[in-house]
C-alpha positions as CSV (number, residue, x, y, z in Angstrom):
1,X,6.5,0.1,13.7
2,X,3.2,1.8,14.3
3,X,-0.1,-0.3,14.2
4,X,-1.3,0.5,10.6
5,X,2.0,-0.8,9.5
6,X,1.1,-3.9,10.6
7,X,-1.9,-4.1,9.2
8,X,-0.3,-2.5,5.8
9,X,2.2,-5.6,6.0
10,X,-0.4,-7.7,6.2
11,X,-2.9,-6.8,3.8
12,X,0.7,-6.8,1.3
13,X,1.7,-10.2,2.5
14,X,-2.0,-11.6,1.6
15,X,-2.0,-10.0,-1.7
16,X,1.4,-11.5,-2.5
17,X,0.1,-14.8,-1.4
18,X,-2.7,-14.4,-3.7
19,X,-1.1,-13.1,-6.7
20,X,2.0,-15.9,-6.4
21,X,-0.7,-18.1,-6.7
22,X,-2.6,-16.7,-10.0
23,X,1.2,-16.2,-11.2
24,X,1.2,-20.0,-11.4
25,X,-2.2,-20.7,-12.3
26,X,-1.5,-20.1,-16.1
27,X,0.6,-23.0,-16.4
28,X,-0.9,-24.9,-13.9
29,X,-4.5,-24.7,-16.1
30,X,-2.4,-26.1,-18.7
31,X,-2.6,-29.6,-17.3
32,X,-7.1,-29.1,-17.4
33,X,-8.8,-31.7,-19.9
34,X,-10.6,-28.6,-21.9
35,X,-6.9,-26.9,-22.3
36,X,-5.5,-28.3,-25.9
37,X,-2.3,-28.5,-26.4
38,X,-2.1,-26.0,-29.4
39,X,-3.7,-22.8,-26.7
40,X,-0.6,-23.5,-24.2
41,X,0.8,-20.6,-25.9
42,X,-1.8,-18.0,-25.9
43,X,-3.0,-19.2,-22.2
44,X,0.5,-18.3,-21.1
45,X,0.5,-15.4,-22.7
46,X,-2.4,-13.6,-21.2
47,X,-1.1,-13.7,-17.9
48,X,2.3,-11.5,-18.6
49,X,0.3,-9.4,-21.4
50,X,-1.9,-8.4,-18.9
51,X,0.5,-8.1,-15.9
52,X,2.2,-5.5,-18.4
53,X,-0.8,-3.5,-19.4
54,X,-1.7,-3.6,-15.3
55,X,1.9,-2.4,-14.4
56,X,1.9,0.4,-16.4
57,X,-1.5,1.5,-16.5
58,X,-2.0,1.5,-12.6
59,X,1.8,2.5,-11.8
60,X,0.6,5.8,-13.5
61,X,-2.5,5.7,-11.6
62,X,-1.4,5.3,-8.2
63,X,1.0,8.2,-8.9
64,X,-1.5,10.1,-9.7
65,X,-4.5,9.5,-7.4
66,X,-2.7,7.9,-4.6
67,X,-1.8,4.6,-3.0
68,X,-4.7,4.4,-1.0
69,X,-7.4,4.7,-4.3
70,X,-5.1,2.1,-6.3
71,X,-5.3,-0.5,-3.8
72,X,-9.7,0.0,-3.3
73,X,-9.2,-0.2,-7.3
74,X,-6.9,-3.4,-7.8
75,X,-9.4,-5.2,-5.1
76,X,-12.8,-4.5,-7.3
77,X,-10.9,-5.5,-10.4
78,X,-9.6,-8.9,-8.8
79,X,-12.8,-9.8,-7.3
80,X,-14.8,-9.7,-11.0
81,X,-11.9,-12.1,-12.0
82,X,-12.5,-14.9,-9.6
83,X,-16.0,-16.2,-10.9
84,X,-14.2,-16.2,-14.8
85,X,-11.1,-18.4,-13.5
86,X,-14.2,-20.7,-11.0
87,X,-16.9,-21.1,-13.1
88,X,-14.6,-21.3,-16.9
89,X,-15.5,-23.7,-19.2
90,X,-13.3,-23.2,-22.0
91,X,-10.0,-21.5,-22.9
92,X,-11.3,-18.2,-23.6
93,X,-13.2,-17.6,-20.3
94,X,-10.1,-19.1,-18.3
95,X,-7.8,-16.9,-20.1
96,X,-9.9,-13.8,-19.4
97,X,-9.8,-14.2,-15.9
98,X,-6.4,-15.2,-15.5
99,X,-5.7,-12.3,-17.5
100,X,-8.2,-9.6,-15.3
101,X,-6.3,-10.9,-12.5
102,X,-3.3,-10.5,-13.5
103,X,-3.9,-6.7,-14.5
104,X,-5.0,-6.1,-10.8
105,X,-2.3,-8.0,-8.7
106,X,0.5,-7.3,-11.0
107,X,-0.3,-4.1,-11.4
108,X,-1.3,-4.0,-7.4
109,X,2.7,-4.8,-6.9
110,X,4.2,-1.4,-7.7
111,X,1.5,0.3,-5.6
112,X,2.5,-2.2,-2.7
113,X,6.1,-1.3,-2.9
114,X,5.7,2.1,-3.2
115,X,2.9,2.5,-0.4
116,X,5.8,-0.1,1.8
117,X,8.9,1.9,0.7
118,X,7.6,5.1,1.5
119,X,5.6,4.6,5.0
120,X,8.0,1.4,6.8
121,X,10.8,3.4,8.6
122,X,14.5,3.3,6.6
123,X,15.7,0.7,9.0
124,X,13.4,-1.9,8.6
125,X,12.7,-1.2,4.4
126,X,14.5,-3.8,3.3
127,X,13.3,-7.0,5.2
128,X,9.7,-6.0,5.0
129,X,9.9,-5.6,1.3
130,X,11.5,-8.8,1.1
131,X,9.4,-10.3,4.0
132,X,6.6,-9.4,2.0
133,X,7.1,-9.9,-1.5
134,X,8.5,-13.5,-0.6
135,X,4.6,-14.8,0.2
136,X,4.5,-14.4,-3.7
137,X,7.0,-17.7,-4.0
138,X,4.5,-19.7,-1.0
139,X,1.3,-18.3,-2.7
140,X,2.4,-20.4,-6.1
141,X,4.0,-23.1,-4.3
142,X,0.2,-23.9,-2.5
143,X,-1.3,-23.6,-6.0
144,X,1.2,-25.8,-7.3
145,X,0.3,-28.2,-4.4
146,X,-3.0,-28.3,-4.5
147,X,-2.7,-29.1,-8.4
148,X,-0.9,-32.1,-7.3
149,X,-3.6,-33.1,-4.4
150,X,-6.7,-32.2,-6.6
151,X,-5.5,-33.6,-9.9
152,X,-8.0,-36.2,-9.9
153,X,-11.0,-33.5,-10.4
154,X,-10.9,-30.5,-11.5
155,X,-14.3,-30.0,-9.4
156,X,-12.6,-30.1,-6.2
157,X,-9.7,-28.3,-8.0
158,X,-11.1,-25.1,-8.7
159,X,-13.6,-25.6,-5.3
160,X,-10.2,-25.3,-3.3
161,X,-9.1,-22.0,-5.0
162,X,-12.5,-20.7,-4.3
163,X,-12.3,-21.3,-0.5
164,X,-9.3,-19.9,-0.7
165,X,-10.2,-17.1,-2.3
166,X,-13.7,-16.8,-0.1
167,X,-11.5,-16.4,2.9
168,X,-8.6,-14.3,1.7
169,X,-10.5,-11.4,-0.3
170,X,-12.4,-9.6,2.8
171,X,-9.0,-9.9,4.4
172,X,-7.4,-8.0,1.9
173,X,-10.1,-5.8,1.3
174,X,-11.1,-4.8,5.4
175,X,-7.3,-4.3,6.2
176,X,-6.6,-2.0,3.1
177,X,-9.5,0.5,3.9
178,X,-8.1,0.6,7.6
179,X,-4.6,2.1,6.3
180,X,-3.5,5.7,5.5
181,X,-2.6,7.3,2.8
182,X,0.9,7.3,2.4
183,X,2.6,10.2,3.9
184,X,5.3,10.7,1.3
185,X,3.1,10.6,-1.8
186,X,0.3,12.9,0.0
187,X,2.7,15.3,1.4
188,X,5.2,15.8,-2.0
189,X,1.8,16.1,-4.5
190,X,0.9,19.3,-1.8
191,X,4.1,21.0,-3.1
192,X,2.9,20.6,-6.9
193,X,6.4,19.5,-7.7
194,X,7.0,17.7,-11.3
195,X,9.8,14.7,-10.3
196,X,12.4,15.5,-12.4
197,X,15.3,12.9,-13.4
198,X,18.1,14.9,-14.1
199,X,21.2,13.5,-12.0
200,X,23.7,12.0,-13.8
201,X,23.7,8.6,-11.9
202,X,20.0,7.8,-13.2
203,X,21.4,6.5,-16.9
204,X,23.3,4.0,-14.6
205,X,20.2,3.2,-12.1
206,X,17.7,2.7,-15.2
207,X,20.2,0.2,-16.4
208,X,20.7,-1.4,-13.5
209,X,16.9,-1.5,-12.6
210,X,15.9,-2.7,-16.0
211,X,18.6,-5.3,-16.6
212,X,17.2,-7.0,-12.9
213,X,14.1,-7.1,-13.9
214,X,14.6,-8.8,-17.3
215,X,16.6,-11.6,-15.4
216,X,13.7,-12.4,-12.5
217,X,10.6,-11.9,-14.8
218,X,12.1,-13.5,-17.4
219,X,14.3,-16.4,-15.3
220,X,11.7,-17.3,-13.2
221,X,8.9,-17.5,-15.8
222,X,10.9,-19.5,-18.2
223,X,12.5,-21.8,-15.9
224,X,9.8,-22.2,-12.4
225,X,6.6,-21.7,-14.4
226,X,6.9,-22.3,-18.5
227,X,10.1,-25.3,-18.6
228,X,7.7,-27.9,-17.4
229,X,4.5,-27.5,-20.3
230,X,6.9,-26.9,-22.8
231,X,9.5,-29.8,-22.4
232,X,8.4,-31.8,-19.1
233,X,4.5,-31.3,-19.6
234,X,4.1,-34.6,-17.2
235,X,6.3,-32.7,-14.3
236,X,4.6,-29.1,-14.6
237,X,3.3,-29.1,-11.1
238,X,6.2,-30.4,-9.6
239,X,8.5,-28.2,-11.1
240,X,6.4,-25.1,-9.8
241,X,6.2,-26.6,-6.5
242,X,9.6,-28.0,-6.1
243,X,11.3,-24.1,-7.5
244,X,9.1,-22.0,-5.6
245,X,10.0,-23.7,-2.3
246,X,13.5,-23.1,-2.9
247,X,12.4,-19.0,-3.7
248,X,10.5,-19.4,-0.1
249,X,13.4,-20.8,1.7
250,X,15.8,-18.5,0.7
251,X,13.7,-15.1,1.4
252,X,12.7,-16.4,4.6
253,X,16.6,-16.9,5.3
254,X,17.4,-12.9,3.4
255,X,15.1,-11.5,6.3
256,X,17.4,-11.7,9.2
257,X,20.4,-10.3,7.0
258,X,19.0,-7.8,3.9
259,X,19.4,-5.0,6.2
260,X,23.1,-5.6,7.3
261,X,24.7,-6.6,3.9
262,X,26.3,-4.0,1.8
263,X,23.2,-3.6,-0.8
264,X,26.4,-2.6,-3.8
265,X,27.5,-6.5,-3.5
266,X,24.5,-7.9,-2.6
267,X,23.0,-7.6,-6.3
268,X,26.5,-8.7,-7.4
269,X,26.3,-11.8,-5.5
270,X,23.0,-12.7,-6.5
271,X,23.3,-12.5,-10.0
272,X,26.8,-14.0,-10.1
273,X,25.6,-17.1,-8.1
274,X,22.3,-16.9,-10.8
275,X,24.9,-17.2,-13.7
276,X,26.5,-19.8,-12.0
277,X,24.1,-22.3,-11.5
278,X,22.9,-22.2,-15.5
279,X,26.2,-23.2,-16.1
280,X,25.3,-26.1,-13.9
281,X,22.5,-27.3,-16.3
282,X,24.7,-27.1,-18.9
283,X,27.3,-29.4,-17.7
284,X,24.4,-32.2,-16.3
285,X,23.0,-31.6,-20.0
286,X,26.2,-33.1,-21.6
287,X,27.4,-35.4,-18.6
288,X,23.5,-36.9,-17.5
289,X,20.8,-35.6,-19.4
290,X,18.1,-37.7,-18.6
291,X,18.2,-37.6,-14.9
292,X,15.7,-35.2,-13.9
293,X,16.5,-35.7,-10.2
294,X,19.4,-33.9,-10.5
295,X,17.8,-31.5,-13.1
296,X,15.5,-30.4,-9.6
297,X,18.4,-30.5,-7.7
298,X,19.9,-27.5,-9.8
299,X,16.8,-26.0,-9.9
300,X,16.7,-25.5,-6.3
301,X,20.0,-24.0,-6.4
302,X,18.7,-21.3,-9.0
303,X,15.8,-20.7,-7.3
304,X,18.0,-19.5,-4.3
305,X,19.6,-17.1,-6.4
306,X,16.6,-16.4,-8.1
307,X,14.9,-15.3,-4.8
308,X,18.2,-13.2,-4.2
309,X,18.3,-11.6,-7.4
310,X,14.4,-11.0,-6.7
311,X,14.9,-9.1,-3.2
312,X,17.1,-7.0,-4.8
313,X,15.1,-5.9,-7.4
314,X,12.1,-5.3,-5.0
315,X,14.7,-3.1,-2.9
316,X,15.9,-1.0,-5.5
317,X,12.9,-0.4,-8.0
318,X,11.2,1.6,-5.1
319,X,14.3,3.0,-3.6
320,X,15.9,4.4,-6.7
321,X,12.7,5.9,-8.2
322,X,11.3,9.6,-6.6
323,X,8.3,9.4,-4.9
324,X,6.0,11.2,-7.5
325,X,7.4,9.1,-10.5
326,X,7.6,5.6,-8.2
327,X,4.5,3.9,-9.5
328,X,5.1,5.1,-13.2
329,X,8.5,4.1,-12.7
330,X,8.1,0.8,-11.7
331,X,5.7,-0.3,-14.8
332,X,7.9,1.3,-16.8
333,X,10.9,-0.4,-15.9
334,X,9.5,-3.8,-15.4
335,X,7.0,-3.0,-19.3
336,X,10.5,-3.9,-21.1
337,X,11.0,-7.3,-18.6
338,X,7.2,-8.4,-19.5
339,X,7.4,-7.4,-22.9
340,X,11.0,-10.0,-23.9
341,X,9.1,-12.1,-21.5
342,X,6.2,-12.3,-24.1
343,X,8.4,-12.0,-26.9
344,X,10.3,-15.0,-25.4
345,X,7.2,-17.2,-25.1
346,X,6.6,-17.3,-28.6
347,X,10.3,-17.6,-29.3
348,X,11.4,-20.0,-27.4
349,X,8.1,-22.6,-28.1
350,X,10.2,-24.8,-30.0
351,X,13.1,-25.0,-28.5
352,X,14.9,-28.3,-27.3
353,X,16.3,-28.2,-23.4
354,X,19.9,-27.3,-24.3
355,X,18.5,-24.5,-26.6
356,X,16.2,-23.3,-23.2
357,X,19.0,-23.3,-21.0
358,X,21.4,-21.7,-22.8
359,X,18.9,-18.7,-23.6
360,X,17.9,-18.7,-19.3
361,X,21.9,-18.3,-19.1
362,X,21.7,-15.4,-21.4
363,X,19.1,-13.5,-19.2
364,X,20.9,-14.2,-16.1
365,X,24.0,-12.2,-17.6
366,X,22.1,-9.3,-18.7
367,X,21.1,-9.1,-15.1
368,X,25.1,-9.8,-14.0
369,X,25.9,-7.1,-15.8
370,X,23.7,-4.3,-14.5
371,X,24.8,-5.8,-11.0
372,X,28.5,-5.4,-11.7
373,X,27.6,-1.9,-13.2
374,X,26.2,-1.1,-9.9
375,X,29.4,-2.4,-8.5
376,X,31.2,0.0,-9.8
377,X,29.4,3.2,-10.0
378,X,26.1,2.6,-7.6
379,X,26.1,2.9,-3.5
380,X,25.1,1.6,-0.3
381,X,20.9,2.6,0.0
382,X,20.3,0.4,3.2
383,X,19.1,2.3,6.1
384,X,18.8,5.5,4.2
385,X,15.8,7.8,3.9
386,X,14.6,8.0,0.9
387,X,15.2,11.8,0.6
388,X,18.8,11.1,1.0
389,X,18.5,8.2,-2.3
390,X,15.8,9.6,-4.7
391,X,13.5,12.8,-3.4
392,X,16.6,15.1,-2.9
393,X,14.6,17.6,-5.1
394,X,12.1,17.4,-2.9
395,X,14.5,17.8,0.0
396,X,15.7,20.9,-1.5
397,X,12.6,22.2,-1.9
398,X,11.0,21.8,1.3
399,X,14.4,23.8,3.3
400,X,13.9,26.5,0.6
401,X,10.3,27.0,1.9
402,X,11.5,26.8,5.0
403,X,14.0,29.0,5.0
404,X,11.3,31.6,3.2
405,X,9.1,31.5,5.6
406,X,11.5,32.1,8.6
């Protein structure tokens, strides 16, 4: 890899870091003495509400100005979001800045996998998306940390995310002006091309996109970040911590092999052993229910399969989109996850654990089955360009220029 991609790695990685760690900050801030009870809801809810509105409003953005502009963009709005989430006093300031935060770094997501897709070269794509996206599950395994460390004040609490913050944001914000433009995105908008989606196959990749992304946003909200304030509210920071160090574990063991396995079984794998493991909780639910040792046991388990049902969805939503329709894409495709996900806050409020579990199994088959769809009828993408997946259009149309001007 040449130098900037380096440094385009590692401005990703830190962003990741940072917005694993907001992702958990929601439920996290549950557990502060000026949160009641009856605003758990509504707190959790302004962190996917505006992780949608970010995905799809800067997805179309950065397909439209550029990768480059997006990332300046995301980096302003995150910055006025800190002092909100600091210095908040009450529920509404906190959920405002969780919320701004959210809207950049979620949204920040689709512009880092489409800048990373389109620039790292076709053999390495898949573990530096992985690689990358990975940091997410440390970032909100620290936060969850720290929550346990700092739970006696929530002075040196939010002082510790400030430091953090202090140090990581001129990181982020030096390495991303030293980066190009991506290549792919700069080059295709020269030929004034519209994407179109016309192939026969893309019914069965939208389906196949869409159903994975239901199953992680929903999956690993529900079960790593929402289970503990809604039915262990005493355990919410261990549960964050203990899940999101199995999701770290297991991308950090997909690095050395993403780019050899057969990415049609992969998915298939993932989302089997995903459906698998709920059927776990339901057995310890009817043979020992109240020991929540082996409830985190099980957990960990998921959260392997969680991470490799995550890897693949971070492979294929950039892969199996064109290059001029990637960002838009993306929010688009993960708008229906977020919006169940909010749907599912609200819905599943009341529910007792067997009632949870069973609906967590529900999601993780609606991701099976977009896997075994893939099975079926999808192919191989590892260590293809991505003219040969998604941009054969624009392959066509750059030999037909070529061939005029000869």
């Amino acid at each position: 890899m040449q130098k900037y991609h380096w440094i385009a790695v590692l401005s990703s990685s830190i962003t990741m870091f940072i917005w694993g760690f907001i992702l958990a900050l929601a439920p996290l801030t549950t557990e502060w003495p000026f949160v009641p009870k009856s605003d758990y809801t509504y707190l959790l809810v302004s962190a996917p509400a505006a992780l949608l509105l970010g995905n799809m409003i800067l997805g179309k953005l950065t397909d439209k100005y550029g990768r480059k502009s997006i990332f300046i963009l995301d980096m302003i709005l995150f910055s006025i979001s800190i002092p909100l989430i600091i210095f908040s006093e009450n529920v509404l300031e906190l959920g405002l800045g969780i919320a701004l935060a959210e809207f950049s770094l979620g949204g920040d997501e689709n512009t880092i996998l489409s800048y990373l897709s389109e620039t790292i070269p076709k053999d390495l794509r898949g573990k530096v998306l992985v690689g990358v996206t990975n940091v997410a599950n440390f970032g909100a395994a620290i936060a969850a940390l720290l929550s346990i460390l700092t739970g006696f004040s929530l002075f040196i609490q939010k002082l510790s995310y400030a430091i953090l913050m202090i140090i990581t944001i001129p990181i982020i914000v030096i390495t991303r002006f030293s980066i190009p433009e991506s290549f792919r995105w700069k080059e295709y908008k020269k030929l004034n091309e519209k994407a179109e989606i016309k192939e026969k196959d893309y019914a069965i990749r939208l389906y196949f996109l869409i159903a994975m992304a239901i199953t992680i946003v929903l999956t690993y909200a529900l079960m790593d970040l929402v289970i503990g304030p809604y039915l262990f509210p005493n355990y919410t920071s261990l549960i964050i911590l203990i899940a999101n160090i199995g999701e770290t574990v297991a991308g950090i063991s997909l690095i050395f092999f993403i780019d050899s396995i057969n990415r049609k079984i992969f998915p298939f794998i993932s989302y089997l052993g995903g459906v698998l493991t709920m059927i776990l909780f339901i057995i310890q639910y009817f043979t020992i229910p109240g020991n929540f040792s082996i409830f985190l046991v099980i957990l960990l388990l998921n959260a392997f399969f969680g991470e490799f049902g995550w890897a693949a969805r971070v492979i294929f939503e950039p892969e199996l989109l064109p290059t001029l329709l990637r960002g838009t894409g993306i929010g688009l495709v993960r708008g229906v996850a977020y919006s169940l996900y909010i749907a599912s806050l609200f819905f599943t409020s009341s529910f007792n654990e067997f009632s949870y579990i069973i609906y967590n199994l529900a999601m993780w088959i609606i991701g099976f089955s977009g896997a075994f769809v893939w099975l079926l009828y999808g192919f191989d993408t590892k260590r293809k360009s991505l003219e040969e997946i998604s941009d054969t259009y624009i392959k066509a149309k750059i030999k037909s220029i070529q061939k005029a001007n000869n």
